[in-house]
N, C-alpha and C positions, 0 to 999 in steps of 0.2 A: 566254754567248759566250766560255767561257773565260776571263772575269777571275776574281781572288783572290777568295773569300768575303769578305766585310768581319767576321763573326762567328768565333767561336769558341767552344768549349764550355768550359767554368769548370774541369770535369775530364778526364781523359784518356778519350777514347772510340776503342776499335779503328776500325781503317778509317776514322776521319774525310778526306775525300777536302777539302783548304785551296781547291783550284782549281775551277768551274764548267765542265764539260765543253763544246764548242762543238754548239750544237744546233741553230741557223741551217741548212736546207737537209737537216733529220733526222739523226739520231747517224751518223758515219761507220762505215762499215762495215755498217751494218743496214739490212733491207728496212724495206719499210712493215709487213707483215706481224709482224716482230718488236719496231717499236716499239709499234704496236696491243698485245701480248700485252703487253710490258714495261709500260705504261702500265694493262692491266689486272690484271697480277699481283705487278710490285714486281720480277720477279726477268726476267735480262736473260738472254740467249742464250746465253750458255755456263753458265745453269742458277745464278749468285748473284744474291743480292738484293741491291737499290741500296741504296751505301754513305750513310753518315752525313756531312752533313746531309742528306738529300733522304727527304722524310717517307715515309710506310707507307700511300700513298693507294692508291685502286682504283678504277679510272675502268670505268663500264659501258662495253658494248660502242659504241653509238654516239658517245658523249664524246671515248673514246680512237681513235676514228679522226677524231672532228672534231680533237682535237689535235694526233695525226703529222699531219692533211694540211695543218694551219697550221704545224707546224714544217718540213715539207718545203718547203713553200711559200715560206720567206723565204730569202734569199739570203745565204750566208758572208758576214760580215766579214772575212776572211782578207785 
């Protein structure tokens, strides 16, 4: 929901992204359609892969649409 990571990597790793994106009510800016795919290929719509830390998983086709429609489903914190 957009708090700090509480972790860190021991060495320097590119792109490590410190902050947790808010995902409450599905990634802003993205259909459902795109977080379906991003959930099952890792890589997001303007075509890069999810930064570090957010692991290298691959959600089959049914999984990752039960997932966007629980994250669309819950409501900002904002």
């Amino acid at each position: 929901m957009g708090a700090r990571i509480v972790f860190e990597p021991t060495v320097p790793v590119p792109d490590w992204i410190a902050i947790a994106p808010p995902i409450a009510g599905g990634f802003p800016g993205w259909s459902r359609e795109q977080l379906v795919q991003f959930l099952e290929t890792g890589v997001n719509p303007d075509g890069k892969q999810a930064r570090p830390p957010m692991p290298h998983f691959r959600f089959n086709h049914t999984d990752a649409e039960a997932v966007a429609d629980y994250l669309i489903s819950l409501k900002p914190q904002y």
